[in-house]
C-alpha positions in Angstrom: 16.2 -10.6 -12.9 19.8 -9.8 -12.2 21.3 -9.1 -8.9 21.0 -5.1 -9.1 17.1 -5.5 -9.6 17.3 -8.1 -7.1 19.1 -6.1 -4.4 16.7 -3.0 -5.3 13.7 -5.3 -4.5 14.9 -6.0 -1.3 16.3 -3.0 -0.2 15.0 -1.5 2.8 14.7 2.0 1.9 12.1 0.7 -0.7 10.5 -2.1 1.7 9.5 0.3 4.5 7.6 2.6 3.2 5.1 0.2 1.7 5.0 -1.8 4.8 4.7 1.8 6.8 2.0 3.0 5.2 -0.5 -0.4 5.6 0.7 0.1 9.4 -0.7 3.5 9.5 -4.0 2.3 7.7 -4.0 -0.8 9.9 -3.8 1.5 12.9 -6.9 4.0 12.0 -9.0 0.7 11.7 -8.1 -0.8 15.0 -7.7 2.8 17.4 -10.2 4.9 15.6 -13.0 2.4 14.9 -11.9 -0.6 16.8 -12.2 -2.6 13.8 -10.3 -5.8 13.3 -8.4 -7.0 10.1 -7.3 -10.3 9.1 -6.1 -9.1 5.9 -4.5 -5.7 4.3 -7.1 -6.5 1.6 -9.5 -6.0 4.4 -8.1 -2.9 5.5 -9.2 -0.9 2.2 -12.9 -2.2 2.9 -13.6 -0.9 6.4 -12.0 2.4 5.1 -14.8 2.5 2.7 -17.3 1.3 4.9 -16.4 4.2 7.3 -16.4 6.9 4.5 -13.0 7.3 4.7 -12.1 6.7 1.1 -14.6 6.3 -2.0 -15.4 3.2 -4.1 -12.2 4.1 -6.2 -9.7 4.9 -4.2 -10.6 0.8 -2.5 -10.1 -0.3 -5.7 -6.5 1.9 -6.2 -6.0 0.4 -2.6 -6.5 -2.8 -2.8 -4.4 -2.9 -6.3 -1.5 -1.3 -3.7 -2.0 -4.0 -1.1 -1.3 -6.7 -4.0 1.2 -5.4 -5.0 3.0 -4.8 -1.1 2.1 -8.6 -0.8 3.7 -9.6 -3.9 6.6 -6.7 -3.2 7.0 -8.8 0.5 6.5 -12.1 -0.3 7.1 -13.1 -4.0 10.4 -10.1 -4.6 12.2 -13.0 -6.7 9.4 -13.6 -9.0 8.7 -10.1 -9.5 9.0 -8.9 -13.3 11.0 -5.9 -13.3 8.4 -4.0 -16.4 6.0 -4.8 -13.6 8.3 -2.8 -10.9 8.9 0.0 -14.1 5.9 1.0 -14.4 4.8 1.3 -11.2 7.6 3.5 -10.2 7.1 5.5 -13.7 3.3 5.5 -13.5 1.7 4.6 -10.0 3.5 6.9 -7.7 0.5 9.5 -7.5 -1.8 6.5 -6.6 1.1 6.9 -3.5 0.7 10.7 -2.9 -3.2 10.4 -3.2 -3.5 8.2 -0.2 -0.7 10.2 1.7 -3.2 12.9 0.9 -5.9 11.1 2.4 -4.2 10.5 5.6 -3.2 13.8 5.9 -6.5 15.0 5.9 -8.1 12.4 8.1 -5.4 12.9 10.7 -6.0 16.9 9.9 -2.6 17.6 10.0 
């Protein structure tokens, strides 16, 4: 990895809005159904178990939370194809659950 993937990795304009939206996730767990989390993994499974999101969209979920905890915590390892296709292919997995939270927060 050179040091412009490097510095894009761990820029904050593309750290915050992954970590942003597991806080808003987090949040509707703990106010709205005063469930507690140990683990983002765990967020994605009370969602389902509250009919929030379907079977699939814990799975597209949990696949984001792996790779936010990778993103956060393992950035130096990160294979840049990995990062590619993400950005080139994964973003609507982004604008789904945007979608989502939109609609449970009816706004």
């Amino acid at each position: 990895m050179d040091l412009g993937e490097r510095n894009l990795l761990i820029n904050p304009k593309f750290i915050r809005p992954k970590d942003s939206f597991g806080d808003m996730l987090a949040h509707i767990i703990s106010a709205d159904f005063n469930e507690k989390w140990d683990y983002y993994s765990d967020i994605a499974e009370i969602l389902k178990q509250k009919n929030v999101v379907t079977e699939e969209d814990k799975i597209i979920l949990n696949n984001m939370v792996g790779f936010r905890n990778r993103l956060s915590h393992e950035y130096l390892s990160l294979e840049v194809n990995v990062l590619t296709d993400i950005v080139n292919n994964r973003l609507d997995d982004f604008s789904k659950f945007l979608m989502i939270l939109k609609n449970y927060c009816k706004i």
